[in-house]
DSSP file (Angstrom, degrees, kcal/mol; ACC not computed):
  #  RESIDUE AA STRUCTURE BP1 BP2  ACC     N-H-->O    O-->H-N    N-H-->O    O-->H-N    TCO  KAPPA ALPHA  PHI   PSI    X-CA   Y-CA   Z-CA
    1    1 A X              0   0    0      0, 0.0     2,-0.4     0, 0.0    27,-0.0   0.000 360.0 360.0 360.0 154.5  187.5   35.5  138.6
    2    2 A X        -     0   0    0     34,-0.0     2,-0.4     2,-0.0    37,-0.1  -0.850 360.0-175.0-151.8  90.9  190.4   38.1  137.5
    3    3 A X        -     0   0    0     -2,-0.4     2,-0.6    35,-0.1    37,-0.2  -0.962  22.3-146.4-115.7 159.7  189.5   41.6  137.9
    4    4 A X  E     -a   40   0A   0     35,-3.8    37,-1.2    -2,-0.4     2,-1.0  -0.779  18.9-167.8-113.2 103.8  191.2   44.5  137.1
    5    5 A X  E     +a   41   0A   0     -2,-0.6     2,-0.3    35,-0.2    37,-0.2  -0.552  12.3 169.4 -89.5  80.8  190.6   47.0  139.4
    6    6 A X  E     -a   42   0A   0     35,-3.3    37,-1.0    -2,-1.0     2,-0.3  -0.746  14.5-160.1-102.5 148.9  191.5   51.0  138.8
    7    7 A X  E     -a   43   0A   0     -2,-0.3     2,-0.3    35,-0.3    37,-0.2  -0.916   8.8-148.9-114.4 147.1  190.4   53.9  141.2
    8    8 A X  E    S-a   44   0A   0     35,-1.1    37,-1.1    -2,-0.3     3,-0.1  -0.974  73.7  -9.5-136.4 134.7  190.4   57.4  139.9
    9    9 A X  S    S+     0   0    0     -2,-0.3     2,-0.3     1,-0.3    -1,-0.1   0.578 119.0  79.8   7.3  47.5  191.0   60.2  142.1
   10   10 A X  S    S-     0   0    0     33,-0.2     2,-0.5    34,-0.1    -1,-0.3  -0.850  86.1-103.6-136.4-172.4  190.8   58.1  145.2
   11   11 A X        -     0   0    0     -2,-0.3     2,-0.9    -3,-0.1    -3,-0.1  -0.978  29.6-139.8-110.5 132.8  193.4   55.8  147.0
   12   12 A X        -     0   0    0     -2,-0.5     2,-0.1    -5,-0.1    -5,-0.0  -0.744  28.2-169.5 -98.5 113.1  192.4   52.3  146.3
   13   13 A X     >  -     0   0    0     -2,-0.9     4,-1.2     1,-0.1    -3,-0.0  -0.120  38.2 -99.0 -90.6-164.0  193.0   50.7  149.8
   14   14 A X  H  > S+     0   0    0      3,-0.2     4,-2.1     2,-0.1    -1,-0.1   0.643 122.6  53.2-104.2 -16.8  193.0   46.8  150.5
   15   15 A X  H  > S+     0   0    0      2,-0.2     4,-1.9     3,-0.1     5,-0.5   0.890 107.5  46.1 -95.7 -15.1  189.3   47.1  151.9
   16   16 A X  H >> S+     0   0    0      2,-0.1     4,-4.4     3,-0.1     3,-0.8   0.996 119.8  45.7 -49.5 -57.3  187.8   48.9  148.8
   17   17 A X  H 3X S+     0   0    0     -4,-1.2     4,-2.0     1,-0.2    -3,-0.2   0.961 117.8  43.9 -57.6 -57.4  189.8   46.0  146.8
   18   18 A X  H 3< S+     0   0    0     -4,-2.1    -1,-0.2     2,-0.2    -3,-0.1   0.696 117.4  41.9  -4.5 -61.6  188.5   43.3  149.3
   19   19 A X  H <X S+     0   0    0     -4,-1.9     4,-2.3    -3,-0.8     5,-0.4   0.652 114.2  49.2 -99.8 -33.7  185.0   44.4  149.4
   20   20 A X  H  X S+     0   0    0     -4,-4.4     4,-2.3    -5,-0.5    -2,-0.2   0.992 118.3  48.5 -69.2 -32.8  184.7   45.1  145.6
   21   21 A X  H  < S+     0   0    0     -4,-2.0    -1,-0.2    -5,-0.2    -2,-0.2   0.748 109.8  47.7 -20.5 -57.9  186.4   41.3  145.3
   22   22 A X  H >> S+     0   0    0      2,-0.2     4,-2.7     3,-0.1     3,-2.5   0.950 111.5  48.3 -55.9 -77.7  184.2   39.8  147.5
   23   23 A X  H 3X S+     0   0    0     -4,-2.3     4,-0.8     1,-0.3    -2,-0.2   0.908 113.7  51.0 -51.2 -60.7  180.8   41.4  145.8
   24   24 A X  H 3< S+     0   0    0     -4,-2.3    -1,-0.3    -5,-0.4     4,-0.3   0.356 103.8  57.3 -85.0   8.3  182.1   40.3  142.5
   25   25 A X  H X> S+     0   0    0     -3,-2.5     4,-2.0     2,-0.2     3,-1.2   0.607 106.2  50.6 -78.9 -48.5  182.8   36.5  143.7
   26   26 A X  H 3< S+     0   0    0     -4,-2.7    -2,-0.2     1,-0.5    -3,-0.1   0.805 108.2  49.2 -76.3  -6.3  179.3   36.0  144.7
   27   27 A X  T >< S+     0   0    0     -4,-0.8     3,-1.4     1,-0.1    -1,-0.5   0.761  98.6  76.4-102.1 -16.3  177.9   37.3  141.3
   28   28 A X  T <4 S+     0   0    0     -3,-1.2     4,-0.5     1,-0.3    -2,-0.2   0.723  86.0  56.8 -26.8 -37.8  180.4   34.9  139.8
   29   29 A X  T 3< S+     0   0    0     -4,-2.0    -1,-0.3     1,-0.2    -2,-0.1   0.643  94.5  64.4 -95.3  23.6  178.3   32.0  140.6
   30   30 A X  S <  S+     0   0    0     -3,-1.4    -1,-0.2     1,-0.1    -2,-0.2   0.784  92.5  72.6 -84.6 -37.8  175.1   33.5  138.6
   31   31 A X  S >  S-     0   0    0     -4,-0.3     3,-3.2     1,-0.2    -2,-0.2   0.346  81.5-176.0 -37.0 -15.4  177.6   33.0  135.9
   32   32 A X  T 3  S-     0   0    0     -4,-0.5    -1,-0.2     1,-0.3    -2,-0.1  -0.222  77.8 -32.5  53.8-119.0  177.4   28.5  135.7
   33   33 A X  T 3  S+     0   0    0      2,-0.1    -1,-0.3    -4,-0.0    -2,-0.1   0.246 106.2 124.7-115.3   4.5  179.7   27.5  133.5
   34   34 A X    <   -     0   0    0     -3,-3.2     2,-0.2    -4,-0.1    -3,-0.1  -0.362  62.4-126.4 -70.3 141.8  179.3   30.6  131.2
   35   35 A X        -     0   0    0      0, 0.0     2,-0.5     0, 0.0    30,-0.3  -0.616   6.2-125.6-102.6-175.3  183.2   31.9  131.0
   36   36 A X        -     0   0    0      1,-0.2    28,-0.2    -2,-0.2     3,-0.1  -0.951  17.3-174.1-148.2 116.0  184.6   35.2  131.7
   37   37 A X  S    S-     0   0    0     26,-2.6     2,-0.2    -2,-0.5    -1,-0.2   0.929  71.4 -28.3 -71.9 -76.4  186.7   36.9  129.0
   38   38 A X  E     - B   0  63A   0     25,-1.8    25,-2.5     2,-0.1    -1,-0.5  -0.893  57.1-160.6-154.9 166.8  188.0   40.3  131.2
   39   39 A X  E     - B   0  62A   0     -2,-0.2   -35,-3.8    23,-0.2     2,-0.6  -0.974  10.3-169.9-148.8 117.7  186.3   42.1  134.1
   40   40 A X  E     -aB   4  61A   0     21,-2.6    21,-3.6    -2,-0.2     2,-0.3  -0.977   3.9-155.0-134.7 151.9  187.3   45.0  134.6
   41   41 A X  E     -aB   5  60A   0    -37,-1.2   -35,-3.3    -2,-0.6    19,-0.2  -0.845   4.7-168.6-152.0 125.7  186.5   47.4  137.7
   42   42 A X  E     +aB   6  59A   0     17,-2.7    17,-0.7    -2,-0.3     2,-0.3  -0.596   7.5 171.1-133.8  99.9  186.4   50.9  138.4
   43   43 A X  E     +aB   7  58A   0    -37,-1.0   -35,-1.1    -2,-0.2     2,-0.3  -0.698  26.0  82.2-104.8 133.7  186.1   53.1  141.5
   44   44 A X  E     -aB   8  57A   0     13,-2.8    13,-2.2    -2,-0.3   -35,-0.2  -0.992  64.5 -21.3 175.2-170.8  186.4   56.7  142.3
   45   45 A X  E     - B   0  56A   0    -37,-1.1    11,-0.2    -2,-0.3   -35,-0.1  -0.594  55.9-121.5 -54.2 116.8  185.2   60.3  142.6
   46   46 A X        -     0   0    0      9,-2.3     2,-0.4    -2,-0.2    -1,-0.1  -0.090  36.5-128.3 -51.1 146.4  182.3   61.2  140.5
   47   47 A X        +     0   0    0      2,-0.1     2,-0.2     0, 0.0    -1,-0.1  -0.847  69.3  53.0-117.5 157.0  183.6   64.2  138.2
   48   48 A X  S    S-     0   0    0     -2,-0.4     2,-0.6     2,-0.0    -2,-0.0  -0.564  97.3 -54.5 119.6 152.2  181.9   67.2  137.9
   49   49 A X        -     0   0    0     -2,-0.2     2,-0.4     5,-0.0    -2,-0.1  -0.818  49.0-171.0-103.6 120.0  180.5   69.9  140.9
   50   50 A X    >   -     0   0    0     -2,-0.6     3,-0.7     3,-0.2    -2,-0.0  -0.909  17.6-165.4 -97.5 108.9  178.4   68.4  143.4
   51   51 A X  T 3  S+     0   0    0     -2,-0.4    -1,-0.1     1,-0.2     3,-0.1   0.890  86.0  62.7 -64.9 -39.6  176.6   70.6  145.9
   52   52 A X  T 3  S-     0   0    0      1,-0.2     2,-0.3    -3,-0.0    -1,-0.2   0.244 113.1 -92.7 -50.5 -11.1  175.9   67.8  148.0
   53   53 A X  S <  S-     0   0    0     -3,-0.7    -1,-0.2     2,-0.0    -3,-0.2  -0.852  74.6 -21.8 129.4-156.2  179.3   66.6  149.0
   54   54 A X        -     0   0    0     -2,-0.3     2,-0.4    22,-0.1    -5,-0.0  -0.438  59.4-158.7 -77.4 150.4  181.5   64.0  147.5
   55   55 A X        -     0   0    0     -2,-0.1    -9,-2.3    -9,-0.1     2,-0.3  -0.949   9.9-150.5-130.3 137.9  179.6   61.1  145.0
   56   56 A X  E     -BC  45  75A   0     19,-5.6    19,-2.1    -2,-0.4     2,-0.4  -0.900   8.3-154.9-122.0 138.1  181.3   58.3  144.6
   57   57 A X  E     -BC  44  74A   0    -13,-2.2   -13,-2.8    -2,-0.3     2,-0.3  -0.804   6.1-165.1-122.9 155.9  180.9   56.3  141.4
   58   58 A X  E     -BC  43  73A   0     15,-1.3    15,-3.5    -2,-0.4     2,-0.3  -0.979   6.8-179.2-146.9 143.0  181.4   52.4  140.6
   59   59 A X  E     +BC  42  72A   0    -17,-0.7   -17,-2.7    -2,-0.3     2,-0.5  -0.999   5.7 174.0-142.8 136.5  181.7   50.8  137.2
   60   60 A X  E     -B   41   0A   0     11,-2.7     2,-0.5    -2,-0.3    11,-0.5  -0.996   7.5-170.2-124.1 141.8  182.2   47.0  136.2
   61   61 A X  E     -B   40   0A   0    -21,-3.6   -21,-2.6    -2,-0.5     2,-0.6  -0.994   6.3-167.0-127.9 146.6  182.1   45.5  132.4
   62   62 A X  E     -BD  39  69A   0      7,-1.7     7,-1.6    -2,-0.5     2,-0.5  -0.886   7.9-152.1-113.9 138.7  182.1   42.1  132.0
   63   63 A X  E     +BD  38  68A   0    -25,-2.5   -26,-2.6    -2,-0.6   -25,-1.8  -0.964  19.9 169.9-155.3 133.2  182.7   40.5  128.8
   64   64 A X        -     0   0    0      3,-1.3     2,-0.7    -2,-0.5     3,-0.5  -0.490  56.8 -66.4-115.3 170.5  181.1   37.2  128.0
   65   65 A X  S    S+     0   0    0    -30,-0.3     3,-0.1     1,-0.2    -1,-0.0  -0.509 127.2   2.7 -70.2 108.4  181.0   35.5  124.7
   66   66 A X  S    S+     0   0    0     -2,-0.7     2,-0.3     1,-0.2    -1,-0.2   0.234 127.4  82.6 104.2 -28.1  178.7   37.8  122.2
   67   67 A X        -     0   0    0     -3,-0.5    -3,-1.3     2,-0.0     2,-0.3  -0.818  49.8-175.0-117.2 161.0  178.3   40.4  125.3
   68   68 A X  E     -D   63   0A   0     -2,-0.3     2,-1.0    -5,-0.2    -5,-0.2  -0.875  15.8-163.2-115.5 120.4  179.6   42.9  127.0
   69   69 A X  E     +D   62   0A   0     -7,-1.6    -7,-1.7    -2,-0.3     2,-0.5  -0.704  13.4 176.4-109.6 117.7  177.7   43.9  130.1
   70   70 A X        +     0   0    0     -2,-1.0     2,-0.2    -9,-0.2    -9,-0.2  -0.786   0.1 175.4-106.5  85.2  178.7   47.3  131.4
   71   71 A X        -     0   0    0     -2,-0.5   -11,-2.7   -11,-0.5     2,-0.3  -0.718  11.4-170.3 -92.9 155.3  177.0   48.9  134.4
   72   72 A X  E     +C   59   0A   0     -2,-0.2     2,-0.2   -13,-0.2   -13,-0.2  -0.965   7.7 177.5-149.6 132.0  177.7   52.2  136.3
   73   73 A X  E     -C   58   0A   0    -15,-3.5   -15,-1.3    -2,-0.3     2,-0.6  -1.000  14.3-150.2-145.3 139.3  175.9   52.9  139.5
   74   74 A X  E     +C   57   0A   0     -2,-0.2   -17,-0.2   -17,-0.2     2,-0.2  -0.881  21.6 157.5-127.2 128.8  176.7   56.3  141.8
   75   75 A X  E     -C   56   0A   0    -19,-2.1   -19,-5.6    -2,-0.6     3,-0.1  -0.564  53.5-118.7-104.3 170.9  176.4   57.1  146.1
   76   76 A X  S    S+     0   0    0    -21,-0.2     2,-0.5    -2,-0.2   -22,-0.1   0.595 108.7  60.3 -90.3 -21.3  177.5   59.1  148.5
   77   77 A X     >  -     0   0    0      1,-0.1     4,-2.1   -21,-0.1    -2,-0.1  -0.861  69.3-156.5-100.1 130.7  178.9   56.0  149.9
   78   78 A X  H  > S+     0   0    0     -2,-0.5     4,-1.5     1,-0.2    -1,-0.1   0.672  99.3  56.3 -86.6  18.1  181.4   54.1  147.8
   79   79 A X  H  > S+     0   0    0      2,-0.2     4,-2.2     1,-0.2    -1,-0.2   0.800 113.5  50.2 -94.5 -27.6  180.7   50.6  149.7
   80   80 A X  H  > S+     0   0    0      2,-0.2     4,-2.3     3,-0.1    -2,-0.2   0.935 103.6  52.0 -30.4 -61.1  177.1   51.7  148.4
   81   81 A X  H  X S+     0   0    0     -4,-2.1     4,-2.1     1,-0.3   -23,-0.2   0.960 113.3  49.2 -59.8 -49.4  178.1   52.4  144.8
   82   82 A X  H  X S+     0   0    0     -4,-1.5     4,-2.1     1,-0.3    -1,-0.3   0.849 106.7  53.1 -75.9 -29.1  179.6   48.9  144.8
   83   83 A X  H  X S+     0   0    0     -4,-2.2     4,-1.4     1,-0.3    -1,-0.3   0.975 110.3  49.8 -74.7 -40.9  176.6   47.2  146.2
   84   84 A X  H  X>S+     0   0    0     -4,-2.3     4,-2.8     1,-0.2     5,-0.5   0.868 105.7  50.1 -60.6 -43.2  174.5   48.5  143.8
   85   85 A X  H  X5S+     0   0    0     -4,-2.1     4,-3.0     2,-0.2    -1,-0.2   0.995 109.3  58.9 -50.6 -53.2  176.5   47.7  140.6
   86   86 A X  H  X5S+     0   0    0     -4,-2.1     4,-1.3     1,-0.3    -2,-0.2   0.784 104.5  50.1 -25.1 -76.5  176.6   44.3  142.1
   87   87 A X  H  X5S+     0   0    0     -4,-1.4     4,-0.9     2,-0.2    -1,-0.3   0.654 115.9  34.4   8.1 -81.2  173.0   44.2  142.1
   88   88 A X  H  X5S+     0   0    0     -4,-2.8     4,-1.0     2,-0.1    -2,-0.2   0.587 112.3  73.5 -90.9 -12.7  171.9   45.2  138.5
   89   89 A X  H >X<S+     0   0    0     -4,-3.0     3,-1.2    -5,-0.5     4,-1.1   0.858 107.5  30.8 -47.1-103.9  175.5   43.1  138.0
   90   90 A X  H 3< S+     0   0    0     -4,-1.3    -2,-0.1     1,-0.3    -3,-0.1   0.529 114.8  57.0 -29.5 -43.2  173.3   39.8  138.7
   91   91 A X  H >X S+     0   0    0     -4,-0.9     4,-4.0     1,-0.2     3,-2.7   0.961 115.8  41.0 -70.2 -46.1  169.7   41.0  137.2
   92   92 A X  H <X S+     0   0    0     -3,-1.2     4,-0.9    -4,-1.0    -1,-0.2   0.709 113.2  52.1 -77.8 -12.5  171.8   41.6  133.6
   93   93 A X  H 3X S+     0   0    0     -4,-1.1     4,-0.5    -5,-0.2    -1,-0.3   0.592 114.7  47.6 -97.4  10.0  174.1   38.1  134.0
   94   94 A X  H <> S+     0   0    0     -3,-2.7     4,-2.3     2,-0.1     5,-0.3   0.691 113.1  45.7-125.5 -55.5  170.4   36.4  134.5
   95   95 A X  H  X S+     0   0    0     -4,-4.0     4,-3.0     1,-0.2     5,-0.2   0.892 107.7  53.9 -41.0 -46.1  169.1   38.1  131.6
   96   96 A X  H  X S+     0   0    0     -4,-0.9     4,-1.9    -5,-0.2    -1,-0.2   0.993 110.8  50.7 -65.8 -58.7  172.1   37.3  129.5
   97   97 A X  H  X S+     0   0    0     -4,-0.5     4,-1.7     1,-0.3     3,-0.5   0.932 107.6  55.0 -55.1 -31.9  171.5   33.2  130.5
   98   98 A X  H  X S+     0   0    0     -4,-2.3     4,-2.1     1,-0.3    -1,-0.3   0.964 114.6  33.0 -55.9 -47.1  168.2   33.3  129.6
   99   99 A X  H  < S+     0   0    0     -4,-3.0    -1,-0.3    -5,-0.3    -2,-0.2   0.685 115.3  52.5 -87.9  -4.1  168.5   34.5  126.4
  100  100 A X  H >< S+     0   0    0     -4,-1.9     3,-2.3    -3,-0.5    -2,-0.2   0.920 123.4  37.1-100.4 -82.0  172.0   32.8  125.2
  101  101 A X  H 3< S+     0   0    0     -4,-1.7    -2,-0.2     1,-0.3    -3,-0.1   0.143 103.2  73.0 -98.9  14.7  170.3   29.2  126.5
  102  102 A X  T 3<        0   0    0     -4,-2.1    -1,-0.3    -5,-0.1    -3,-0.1   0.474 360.0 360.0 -27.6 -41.5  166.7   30.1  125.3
  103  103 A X    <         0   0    0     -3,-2.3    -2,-0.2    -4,-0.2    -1,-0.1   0.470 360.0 360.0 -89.1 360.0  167.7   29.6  121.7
């Protein structure tokens, strides 16, 4: 799969781009045969004043035929942030088959 990957006020190294690669392969195969329109990918500094330190935010949308599935998940860690999009990434591409090959 094709993603397009921007980071916003960080430096998007080769293992943020790797790991967010990687995680978004392996929910690729929850997907079958369903195809993949754009994917697009976001990483960076949550905005806004944090008393707690830096929060690091991750964002994917997926757009499927009829959907678009957008989720946004925020850590302090961003290999965190990503695992978690991943995550509700899968639950919402399992939802989506059900109900697209339900009817």
């Amino acid at each position: 799969m094709k993603i397009d990957i921007k980071a916003t006020k960080i430096e998007l190294s080769k293992e943020i781009r790797g790991y967010l690669q990687k995680k978004l392969d392996r929910s690729e195969k929850f997907l079958g045969r369903v195809p993949v329109i754009n994917c697009h990918a976001e990483v960076g500094l949550a905005v806004g004043g944090q008393k707690r330190g830096k929060i690091y935010r991750a964002e994917v949308n997926l757009d499927l035929p009829g959907k678009l599935l957008r989720v946004e998940r925020e850590s302090e860690d961003i290999f965190k942030a990503i695992d978690k999009v991943k995550d509700h990434l899968d639950l919402l591409i399992k939802k989506y088959k059900e109900k697209k090959y339900k009817k």
